[in-house]
C-alpha positions as CSV (number, residue, x, y, z in Angstrom):
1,X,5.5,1.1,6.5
2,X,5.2,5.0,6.9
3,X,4.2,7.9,5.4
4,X,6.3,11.2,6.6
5,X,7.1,9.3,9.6
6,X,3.3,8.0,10.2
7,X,2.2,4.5,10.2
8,X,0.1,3.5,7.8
9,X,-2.0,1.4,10.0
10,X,-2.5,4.1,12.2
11,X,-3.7,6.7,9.1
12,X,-5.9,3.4,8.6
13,X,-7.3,3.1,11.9
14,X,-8.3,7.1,12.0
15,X,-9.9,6.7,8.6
16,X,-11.4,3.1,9.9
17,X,-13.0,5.7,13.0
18,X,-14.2,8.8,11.2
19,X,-15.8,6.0,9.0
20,X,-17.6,4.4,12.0
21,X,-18.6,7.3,13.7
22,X,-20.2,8.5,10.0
23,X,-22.1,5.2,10.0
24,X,-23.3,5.4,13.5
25,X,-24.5,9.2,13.3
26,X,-26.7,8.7,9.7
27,X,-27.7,5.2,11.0
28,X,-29.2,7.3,14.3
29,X,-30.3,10.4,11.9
30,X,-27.8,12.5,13.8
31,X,-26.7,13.8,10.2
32,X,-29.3,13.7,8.0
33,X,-27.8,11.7,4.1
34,X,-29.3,9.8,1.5
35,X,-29.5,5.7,2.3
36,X,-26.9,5.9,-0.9
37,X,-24.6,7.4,1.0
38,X,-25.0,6.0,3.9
39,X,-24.7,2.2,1.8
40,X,-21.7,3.2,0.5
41,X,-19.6,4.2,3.1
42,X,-20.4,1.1,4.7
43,X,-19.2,-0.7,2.2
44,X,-16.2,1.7,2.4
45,X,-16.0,0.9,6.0
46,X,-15.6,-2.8,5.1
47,X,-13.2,-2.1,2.7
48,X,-10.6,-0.2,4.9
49,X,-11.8,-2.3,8.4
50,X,-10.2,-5.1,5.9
51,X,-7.2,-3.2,4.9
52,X,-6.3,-2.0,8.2
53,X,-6.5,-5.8,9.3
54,X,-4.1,-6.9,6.7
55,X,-1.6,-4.7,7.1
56,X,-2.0,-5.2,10.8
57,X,-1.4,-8.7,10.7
58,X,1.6,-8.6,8.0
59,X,3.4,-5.8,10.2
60,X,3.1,-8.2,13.1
């Protein structure tokens, strides 16, 4: 499973990390956003982290 010649479960692991270090940066008021937004890119975290697991475990 790739897209021009990247995997997909790598281009969900980067999104799985820029996600993460967004979370722990508002969570420590490092950037400074809304609880709203905060919320709901954890729930977008979740959402990929899950993804990225499932794909990971089919490809295996």
């Amino acid at each position: 499973m790739k897209i021009g010649g990247v995997s997909i479960i790598l281009i969900g692991g980067f999104i799985n990390f820029g996600l993460l270090l967004f979370q722990l940066l508002s969570g420590l008021h490092y950037i400074k956003v809304p609880f709203g937004v905060h919320k709901k890119t954890g729930i977008a975290l979740v959402f990929f982290a899950f993804i990225h697991g499932l794909l990971g475990f089919i490809a295996d």
